[in-house]
C-alpha positions in Angstrom: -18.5 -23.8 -28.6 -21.2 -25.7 -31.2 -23.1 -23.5 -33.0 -26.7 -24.4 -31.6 -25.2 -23.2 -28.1 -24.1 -20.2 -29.3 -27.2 -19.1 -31.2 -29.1 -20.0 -27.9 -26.8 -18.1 -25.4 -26.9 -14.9 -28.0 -30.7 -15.2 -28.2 -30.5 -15.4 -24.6 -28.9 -12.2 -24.3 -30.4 -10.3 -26.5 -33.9 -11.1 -25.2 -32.6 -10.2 -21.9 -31.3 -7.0 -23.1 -34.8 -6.1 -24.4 -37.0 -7.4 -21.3 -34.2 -5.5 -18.5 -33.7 -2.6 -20.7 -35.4 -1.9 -23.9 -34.7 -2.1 -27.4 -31.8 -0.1 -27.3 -30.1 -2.5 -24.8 -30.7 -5.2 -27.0 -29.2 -3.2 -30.1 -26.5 -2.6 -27.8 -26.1 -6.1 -26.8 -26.2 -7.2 -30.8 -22.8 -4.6 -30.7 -20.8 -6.2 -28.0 -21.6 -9.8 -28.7 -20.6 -8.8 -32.9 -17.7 -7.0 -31.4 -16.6 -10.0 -29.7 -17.5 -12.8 -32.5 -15.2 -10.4 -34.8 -12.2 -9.8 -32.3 -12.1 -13.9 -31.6 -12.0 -14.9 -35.6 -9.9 -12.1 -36.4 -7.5 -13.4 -33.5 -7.5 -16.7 -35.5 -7.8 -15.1 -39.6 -4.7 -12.3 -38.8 -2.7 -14.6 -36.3 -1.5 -17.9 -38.2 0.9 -18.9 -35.8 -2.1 -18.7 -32.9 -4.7 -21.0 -35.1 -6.4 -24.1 -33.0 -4.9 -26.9 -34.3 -1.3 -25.3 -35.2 0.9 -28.0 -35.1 4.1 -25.3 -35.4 6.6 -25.7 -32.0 6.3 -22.7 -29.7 9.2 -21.3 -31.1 8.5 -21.3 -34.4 4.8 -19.9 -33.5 6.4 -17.2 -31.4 8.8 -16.3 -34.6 6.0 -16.7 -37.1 3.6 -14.0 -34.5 6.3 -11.2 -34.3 6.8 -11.8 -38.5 10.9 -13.0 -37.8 10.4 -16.5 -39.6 14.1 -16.7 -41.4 15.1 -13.5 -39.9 16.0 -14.8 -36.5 17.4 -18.6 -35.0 15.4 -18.2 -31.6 13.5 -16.1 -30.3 13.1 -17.6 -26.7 13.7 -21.2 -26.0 11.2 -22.3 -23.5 13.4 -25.4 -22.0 16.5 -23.3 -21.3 14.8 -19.7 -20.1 14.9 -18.6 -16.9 11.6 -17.8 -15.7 12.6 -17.2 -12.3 14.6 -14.3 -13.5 11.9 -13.2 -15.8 8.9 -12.9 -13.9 11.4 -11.4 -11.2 11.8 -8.3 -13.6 7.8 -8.0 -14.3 6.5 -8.6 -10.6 9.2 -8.5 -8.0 10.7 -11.6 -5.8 8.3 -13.8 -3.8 7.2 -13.4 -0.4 10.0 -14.6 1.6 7.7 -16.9 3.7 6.9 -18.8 0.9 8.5 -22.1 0.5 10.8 -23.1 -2.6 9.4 -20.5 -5.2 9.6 -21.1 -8.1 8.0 -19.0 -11.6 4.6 -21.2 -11.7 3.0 -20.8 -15.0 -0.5 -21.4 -14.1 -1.5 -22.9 -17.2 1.5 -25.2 -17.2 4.0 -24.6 -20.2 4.3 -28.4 -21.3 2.6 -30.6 -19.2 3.9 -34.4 -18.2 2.4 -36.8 -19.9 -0.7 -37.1 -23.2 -3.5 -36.2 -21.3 -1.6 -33.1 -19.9 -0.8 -31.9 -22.8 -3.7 -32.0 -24.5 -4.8 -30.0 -22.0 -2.3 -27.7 -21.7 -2.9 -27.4 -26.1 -6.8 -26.3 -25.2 -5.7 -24.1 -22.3 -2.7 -22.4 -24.6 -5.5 -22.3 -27.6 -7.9 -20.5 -24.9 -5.5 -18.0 -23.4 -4.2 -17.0 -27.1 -7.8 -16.0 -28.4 -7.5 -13.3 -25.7 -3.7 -12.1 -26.7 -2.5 -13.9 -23.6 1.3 -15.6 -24.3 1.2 -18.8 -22.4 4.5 -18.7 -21.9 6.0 -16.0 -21.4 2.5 -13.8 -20.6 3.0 -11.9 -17.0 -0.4 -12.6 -16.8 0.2 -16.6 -17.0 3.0 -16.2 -14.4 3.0 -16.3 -10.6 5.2 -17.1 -7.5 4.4 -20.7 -5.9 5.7 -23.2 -4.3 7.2 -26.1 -5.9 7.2 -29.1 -5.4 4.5 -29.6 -3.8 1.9 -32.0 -3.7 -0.8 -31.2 -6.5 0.7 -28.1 -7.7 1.6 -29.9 -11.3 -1.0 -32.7 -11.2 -3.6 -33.3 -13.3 -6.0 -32.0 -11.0 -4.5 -28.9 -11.1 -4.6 -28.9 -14.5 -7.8 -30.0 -15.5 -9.2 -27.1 -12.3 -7.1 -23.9 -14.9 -8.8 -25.3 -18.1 -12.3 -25.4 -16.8 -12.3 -22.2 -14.8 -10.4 -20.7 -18.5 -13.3 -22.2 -20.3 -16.2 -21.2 -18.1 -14.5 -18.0 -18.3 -14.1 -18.0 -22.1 -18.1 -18.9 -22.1 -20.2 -16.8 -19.8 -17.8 -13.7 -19.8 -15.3 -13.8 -23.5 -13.3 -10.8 -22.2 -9.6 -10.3 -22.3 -9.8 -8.6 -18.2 -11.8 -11.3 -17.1 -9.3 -14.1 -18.5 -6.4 -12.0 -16.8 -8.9 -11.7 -13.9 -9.4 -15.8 -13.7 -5.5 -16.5 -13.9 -5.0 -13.9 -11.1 -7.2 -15.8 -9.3 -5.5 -19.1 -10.0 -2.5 -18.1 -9.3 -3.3 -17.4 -5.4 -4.5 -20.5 -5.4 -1.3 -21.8 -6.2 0.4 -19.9 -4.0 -1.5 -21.2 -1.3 -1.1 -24.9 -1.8 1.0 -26.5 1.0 
């Protein structure tokens, strides 16, 4: 977010705060919105291996995260792991009516193609901020049908990463991220 926006959207808020509520609201306000500012640069200062513009594989990122760099060979290879079995673990099976489940990562894991996965970079870059793992996050997991028509387009796509970003904008929670991808995620299940 440019800085001009921000200042506005914060001015916005506080002067809000003060005309709804008072003074003390608005002091309040200055808390939550400092309290947020902090937690989303500390995410990026303490976390290396989460920095935009890491250009570390996801399996050296996820090694570097949990401090095993040299320690360990893999910690989870994304192309060979069974996210069928995974997210059957964390959640439970899919419905039985559904048609050719699979483990749907609503922000996709890869992405086919450059303009996917650029996208799916912003959307992982996103979901991090808010200690969300892209991967192999429950929260970026759900029961859908494959292949179906849309379900990995770049429609699809492009729908996640503006409904992450509007959500990263007029909201900048952690629940209402997880909130959002629940959200998406019934709206995968329900493509036909």
């Amino acid at each position: 977010m440019d800085k001009e926006r921000m200042v506005g959207i914060l001015a916005f808020e506080i002067l809000l705060a003060v005309l709804t509520a008072g003074a003390g609201a608005a002091d309040t306000a200055l808390n939550k919105i400092a309290t947020l500012l902090k937690r989303k640069n500390l995410s990026k200062k303490t976390n290396p291996a989460l920095k935009q513009g890491d250009n570390l594989d996801a399996n050296t990122a996820l090694k570097k995260q949990l401090g095993l760099e040299g320690k360990v060979k893999k910690v989870r290879d994304i192309d060979n792991s069974d996210f069928g079995a995974f997210l059957r673990k964390r959640i439970g099976d899919p419905l039985a009516v559904m048609l050719d489940p699979h483990a749907h990562h609503i922000l996709f894991k890869k992405g086919l193609g450059a303009k996917q996965q650029a996208l799916v970079k912003e959307g992982q870059d996103l979901l991090k901020m808010y200690d969300i793992d892209p991967l192999f996050g429950k929260e970026n997991l759900a029961w859908a049908p494959n292949r179906i028509k849309g379900q990995h387009d770049i429609k699809a796509l492009q729908q996640v990463i503006d409904k992450l970003k509007e959500t990263d904008e007029f909201f900048g929670t952690r629940d209402e991220m997880v909130e959002v991808l629940k959200e998406l995620a019934e709206v995968a299940a329900k493509r036909r």
